[in-house]
C-alpha positions in Angstrom: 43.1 151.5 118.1 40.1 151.9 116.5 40.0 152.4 112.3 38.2 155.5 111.2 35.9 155.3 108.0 38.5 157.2 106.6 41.2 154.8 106.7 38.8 151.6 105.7 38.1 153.7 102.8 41.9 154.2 101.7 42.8 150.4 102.0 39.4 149.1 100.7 39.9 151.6 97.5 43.9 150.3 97.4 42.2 146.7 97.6 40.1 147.5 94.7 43.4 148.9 92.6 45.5 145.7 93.2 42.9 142.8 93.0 42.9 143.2 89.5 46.8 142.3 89.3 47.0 139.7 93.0 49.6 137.4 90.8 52.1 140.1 89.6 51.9 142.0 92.8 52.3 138.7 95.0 55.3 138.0 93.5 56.4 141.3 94.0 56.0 141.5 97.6 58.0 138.3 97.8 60.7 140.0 95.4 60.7 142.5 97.5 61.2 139.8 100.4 64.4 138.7 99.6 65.4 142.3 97.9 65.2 143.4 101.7 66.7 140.6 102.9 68.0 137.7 100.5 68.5 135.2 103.9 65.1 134.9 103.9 65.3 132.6 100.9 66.3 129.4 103.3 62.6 130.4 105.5 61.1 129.6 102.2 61.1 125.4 101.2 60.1 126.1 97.7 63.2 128.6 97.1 65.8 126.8 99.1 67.2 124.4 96.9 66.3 126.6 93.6 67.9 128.8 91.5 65.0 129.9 89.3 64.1 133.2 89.5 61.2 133.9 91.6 59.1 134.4 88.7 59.5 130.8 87.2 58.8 129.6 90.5 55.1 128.1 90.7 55.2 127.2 94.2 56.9 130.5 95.1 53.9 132.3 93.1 51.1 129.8 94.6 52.4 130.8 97.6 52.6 134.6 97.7 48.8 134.7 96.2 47.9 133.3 99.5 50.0 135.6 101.8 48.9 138.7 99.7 45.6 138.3 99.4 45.0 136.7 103.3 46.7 139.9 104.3 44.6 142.4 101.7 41.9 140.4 103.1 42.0 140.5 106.9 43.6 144.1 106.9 39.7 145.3 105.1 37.4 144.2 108.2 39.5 145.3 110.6 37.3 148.5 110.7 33.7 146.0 110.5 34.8 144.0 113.8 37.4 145.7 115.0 40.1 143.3 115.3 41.7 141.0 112.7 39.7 137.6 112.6 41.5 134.1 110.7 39.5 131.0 110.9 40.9 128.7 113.7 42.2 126.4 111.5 44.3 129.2 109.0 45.2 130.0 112.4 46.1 127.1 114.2 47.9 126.0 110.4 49.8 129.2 110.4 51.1 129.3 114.0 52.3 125.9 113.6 54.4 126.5 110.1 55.8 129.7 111.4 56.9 128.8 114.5 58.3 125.5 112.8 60.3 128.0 110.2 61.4 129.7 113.1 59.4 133.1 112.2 60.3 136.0 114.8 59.3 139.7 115.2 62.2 140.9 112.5 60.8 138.8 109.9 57.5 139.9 110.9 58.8 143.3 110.5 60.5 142.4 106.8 57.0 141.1 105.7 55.4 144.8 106.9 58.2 146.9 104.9 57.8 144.7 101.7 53.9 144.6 101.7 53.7 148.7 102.6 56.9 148.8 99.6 54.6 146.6 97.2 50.8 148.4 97.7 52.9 151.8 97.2 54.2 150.8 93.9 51.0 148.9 93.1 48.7 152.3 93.9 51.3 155.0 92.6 49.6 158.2 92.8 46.9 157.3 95.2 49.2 156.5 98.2 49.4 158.6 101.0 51.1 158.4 104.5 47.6 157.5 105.7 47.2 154.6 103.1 50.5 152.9 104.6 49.3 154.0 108.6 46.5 152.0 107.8 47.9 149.0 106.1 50.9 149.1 108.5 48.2 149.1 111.6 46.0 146.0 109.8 49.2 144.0 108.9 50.4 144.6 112.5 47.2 143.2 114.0 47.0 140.0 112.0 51.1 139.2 112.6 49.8 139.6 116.8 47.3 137.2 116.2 49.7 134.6 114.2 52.6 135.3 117.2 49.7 134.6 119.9 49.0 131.3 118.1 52.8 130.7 117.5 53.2 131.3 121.1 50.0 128.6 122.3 51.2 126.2 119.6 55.5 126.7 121.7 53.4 126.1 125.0 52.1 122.6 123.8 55.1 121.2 122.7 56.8 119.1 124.9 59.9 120.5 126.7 63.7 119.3 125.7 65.0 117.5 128.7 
């Protein structure tokens, strides 16, 4: 699937909106996390043996800038090169900390629902069903390329006995 200059333009003008608020918004998509599902606490160290609210949580808040924005990111050239492209080593780090959290398709599917849930609230007015085909489309592409590396990093470790 191939993005039209239509749908770069929604997400790069939805970019645009949120920058200007990437702390408040990443902790909302991470809010948002564990208002979906509040299991999801244990995937995170930081949270696991805390209870601060997520806001008073400077790990939790370090860390959602760097899943926000790495998504917001990725998801704007997918129209430029057609495809979703993370340095090998963001790669090859990511792939190995997800598949040692035990990361599978339904959390992949959590993250989607909370990050279209988050740029909706963040863009009010300006959303549209085509706004959230064409994040849900970009998100999709970079969790493939995190499950192919999850998958390469499972086929080098050595096998239980």
């Amino acid at each position: 699937m191939s993005f039209t200059e239509q749908e770069e333009g929604l997400m790069k003008e939805s970019w645009e909106m949120m920058k200007q608020n990437i702390p408040e918004l990443s902790l909302r998509l991470l809010t948002t996390i564990l208002e979906i599902a509040a299991a999801a606490k244990s995937m995170f160290s930081f949270l696991r043996d805390s209870d601060e609210i997520p806001q008073n949580n400077p790990k939790l808040k370090a860390h959602a800038v760097k899943v926000f924005k790495m998504t917001c990111e990725s998801a704007v050239q997918l129209r430029e090169k057609g495809e979703v492209v993370v340095a090998e080593n963001t790669l090859k780090n990511l792939g190995s900390i997800h598949l040692k959290k035990g990361i599978i398709d339904p959390h992949f599917e959590l993250v989607n629902k909370a990050l279209l849930r988050t740029i909706k609230e963040a863009v009010g007015e300006k959303w549209s069903e085509e706004m959230g085909s064409a994040w849900g489309v970009a998100y999709d592409k970079l969790a493939v390329a995190i499950k192919a590396q999850m998958k390469q990093e499972d086929s080098q470790l050595p096998s239980n006995p």
